[in-house]
N, C-alpha and C positions, 0 to 999 in steps of 0.2 A: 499548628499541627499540619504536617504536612499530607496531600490529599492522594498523593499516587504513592502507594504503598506496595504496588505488584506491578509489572509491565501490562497485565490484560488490565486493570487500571487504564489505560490510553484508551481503551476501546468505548469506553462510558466518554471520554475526553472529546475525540474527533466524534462520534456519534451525535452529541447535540447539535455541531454543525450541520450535520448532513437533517435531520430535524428542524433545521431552523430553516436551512435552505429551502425546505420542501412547502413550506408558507409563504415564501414571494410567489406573487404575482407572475413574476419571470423566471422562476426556477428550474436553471439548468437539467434539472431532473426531478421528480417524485419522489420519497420515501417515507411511504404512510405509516412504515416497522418502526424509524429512529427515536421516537416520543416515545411509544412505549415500551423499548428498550433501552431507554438512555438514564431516563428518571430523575429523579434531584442528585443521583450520583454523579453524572455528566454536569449537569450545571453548577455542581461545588467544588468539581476541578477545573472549568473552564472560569470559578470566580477566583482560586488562586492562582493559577499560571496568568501572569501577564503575556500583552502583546498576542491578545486572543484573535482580534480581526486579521492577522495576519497569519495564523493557526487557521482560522476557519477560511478564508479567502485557498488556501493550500487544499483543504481539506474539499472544499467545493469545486474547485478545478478537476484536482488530478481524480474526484471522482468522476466527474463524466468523462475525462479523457481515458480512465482505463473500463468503464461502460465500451466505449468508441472501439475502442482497442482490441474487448473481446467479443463485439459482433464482429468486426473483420475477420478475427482470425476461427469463429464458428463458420465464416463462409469459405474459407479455405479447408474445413474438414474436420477442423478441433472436436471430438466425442466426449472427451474428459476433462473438467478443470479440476484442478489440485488447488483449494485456498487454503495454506498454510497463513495459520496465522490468523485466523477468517475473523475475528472479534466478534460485532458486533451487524457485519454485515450483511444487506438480506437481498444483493442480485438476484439468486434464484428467484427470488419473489416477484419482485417489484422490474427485472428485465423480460422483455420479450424473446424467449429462449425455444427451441427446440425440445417438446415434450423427450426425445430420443437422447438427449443430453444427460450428460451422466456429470453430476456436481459433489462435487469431496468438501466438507470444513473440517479443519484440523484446529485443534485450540485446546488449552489446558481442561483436565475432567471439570472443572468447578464453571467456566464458563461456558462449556458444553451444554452441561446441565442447568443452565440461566434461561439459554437460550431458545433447548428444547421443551420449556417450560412455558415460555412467553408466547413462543409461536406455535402453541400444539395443536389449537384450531384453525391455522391460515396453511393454506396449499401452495406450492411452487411449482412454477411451470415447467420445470425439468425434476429429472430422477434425482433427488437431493440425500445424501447421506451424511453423517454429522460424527467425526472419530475421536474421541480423546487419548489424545498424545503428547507428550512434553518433547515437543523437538531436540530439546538438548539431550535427549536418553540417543544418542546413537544408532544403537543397535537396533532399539523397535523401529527406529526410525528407519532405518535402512529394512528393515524387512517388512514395512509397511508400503516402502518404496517397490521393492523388486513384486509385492503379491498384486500390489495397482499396474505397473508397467506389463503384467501377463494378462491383462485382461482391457487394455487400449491399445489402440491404433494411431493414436495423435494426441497427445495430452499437451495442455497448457497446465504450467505453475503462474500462480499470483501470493506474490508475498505485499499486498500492500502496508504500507507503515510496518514494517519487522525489521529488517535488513539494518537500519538506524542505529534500533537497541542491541544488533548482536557485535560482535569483538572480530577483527579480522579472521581470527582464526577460528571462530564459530561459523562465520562465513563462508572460508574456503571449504570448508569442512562439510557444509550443508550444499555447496555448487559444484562438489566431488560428488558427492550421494549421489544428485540429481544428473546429474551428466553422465551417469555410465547404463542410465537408464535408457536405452534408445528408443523407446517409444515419448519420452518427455523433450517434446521436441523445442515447445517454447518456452518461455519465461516471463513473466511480465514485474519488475519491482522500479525502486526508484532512481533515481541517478541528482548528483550533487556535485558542485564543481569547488572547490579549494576557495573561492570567494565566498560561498556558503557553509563553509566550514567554521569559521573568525562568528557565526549569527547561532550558530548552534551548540558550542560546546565554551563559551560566556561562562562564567560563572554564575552569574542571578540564574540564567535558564538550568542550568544544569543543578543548581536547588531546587529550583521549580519541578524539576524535574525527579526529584527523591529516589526513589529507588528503581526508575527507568532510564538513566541517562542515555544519552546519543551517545554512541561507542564506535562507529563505525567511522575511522575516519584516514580510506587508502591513502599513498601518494596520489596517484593517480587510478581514478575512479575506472574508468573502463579499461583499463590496460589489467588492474586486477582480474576482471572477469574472464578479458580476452588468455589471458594466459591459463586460464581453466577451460577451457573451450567453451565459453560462452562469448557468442560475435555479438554486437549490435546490428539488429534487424531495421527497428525505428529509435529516435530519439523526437521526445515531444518537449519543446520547453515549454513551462507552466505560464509561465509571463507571456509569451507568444499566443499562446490557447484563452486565454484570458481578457486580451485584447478583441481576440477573431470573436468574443462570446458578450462583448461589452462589458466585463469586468477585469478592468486592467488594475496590476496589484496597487494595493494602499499604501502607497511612501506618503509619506510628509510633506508638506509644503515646501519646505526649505529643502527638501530633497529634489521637487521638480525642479524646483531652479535651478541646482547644481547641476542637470540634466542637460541644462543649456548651454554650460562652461564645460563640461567632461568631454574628453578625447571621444571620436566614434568608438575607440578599442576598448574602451573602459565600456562604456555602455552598450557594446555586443553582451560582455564579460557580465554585466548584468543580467543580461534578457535571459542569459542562456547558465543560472546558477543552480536552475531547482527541474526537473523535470522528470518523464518517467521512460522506459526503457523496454522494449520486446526484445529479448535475448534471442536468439535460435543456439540450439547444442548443434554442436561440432562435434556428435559421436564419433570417440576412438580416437582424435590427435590426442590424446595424452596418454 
């Protein structure tokens, strides 16, 4: 039987990682929330998806590097985050934030309601607000958009893990909404290079995968964006951050050694397959 039967499904998935993580000794970060929001639901999907340590090694990176990412851009002015997509995640909580910070989760009604449940006794250190909405509805979505952009001055979006499962054209479609919003001025999601595209859309993974497949798969990853007016501000690669943190990714044996025979170009081509991305809007070129 297969174990991801909905896309917010994932959020129980990556969840045990960031839980697991928070028990080393050396744990790139805290999260005292992921146990008991992840449950034996997270650990019956991370026992049927193979090729878990290489899930959660992803999943423990790019979360401190978009931690990193939105204390920077709180020092620059950010008032408002928009977490589309927010699963199962609990920054508000667990980041040292600005009580005057103003935090959006957007997420399906039924995982809303999971989540407002779990955490109805624990307090976040910013203004946290929790909305249910199905992003694919359009309309509310756009007008959830335009009533938030009247009331900041600087917002950040974060889609992390979303972007993957949506279809180019759900995509463009959701980076149009957000763009014409001029007060959403960042973006924070993830970025994939055409080398990492051949690891994710396999056939075994994309069963594994049941009824969330990876869908997103541009020509050219940033060139898509740049032609919506969304620039790249930073690019962080995951492998890169990984190393800088002492946790350099988990290849294989026989994969180091190939490390030692491959061209330097092939092995840039590597470092730099998986990472994550601060957009800035280019309000109005379009």
């Amino acid at each position: 039987m297969n174990k991801i039967t909905h896309v917010s499904d994932t959020a129980f998935w990556v969840g045990i990682f960031r839980a697991q993580e928070s028990l080393r000794k050396d744990a790139l970060f805290k999260d005292p929330f992921a146990a008991l929001l992840t449950e034996k639901k997270g650990q019956d999907i991370v026992d049927h998806v193979s090729d878990s340590r290489y899930a959660s090694w992803t999943v423990v990176i790019r979360t401190r590097v978009i931690d990193e990412m939105i204390h920077s851009l709180i020092s620059e002015g950010v008032d408002t985050i928009i977490n589309l997509g927010a699963g199962l995640d609990t920054r508000p909580y667990r980041l040292e934030l600005p009580a005057s910070l103003r935090w959006i989760e957007v997420d399906y009604p039924h995982l809303i309601e999971f989540k407002e449940e779990k955490l109805k006794d624990e307090k976040p250190n910013c203004h946290l607000e929790r909305v249910s909405l199905d992003l694919a509805n359009q309309e509310e979505r756009q007008i959830f958009f335009t009533k938030i952009n009247s009331q900041t001055k600087k917002a950040l979006i974060l889609t992390e893990g979303v972007i993957p499962y949506l279809s180019e054209e759900q995509v463009s479609s959701l980076a149009k909404d957000l763009r014409v919003q001029n007060n959403f001025l960042f973006w924070i999601t993830e970025y994939h290079s055409h080398e990492m595209y051949k690891n994710l859309r396999n056939m075994k993974k994309t069963k594994e995968m049941g009824d969330a497949p990876f869908r997103f798969f541009p020509e050219h990853w940033l060139a898509f964006f740049n032609e919506l007016a969304w620039k790249e501000r930073k690019i962080i690669y995951l492998i890169d951050e990984g190393e800088k943190w002492g946790r350099s990714f988990p290849i294989p044996w026989w994969a180091k050694i190939l490390h030692f025979i491959m061209p330097a170009k092939e092995i840039e081509k590597f470092r730099k397959m998986s990472g994550f991305i601060v957009f800035e809007s280019k309000f109005g070129l379009i």
